[in-house]
C-alpha positions, 0 to 999 in steps of 0.5 A: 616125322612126328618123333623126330621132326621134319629137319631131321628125316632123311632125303627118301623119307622127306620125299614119302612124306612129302608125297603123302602129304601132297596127295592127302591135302588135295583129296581133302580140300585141294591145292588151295589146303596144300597152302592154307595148312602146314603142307604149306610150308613144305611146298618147294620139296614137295615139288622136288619130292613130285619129281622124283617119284616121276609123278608129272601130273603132280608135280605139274599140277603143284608147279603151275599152282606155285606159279599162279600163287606168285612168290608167297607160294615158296614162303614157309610162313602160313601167315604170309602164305595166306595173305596171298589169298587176302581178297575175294577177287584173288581167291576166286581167279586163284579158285578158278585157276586151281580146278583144272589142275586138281581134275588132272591130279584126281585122273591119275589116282590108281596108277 
């Protein structure tokens, strides 16, 4: 990815990429990192990408994220993602409403 950027990988290696990618924000920080960084920016193929390897907790787990996010979610941009967060309140309920699909993505590892 890093030799020839994002745009150009083919649709299998943006799905392992994705995925990977996925996976190793959540281990690290959460869904609230997949937002806050560049993972971001990739976050409506990576639900694609979630789907396609058949990894429903996942890809439940990113879709219902998106969901409470609203459409900053889908926005490529990191500033405009971000502000989705702007406010103590909305970064708590947000917060709050991520733990429990981060437990159900953590109960899958090994499978």
């Amino acid at each position: 990815m890093e030799a020839v950027g994002y745009e150009r990988l083919t649709g299998p290696q943006r799905v392992v990429f994705c995925g990977h990618l996925f996976d190793a924000e959540v281990c690290n920080g959460g869904l609230m990192q997949v937002f806050g960084n560049s993972s971001g920016a990739v976050a409506v193929d990576t639900l694609d990408a979630l789907r396609g390897i058949r990894h429903p907790e996942a890809h439940a787990a990113l879709d219902t994220a998106m969901r409470l996010v609203g459409p900053a979610a889908r926005e490529p941009d990191q500033d405009r993602r971000l502000a989705a967060f702007a406010g103590r309140g909305r970064y708590d309920r947000l917060r709050a409403g991520f733990d429990p699909l981060e437990r159900a993505s953590y109960d899958t590892k090994g499978r």
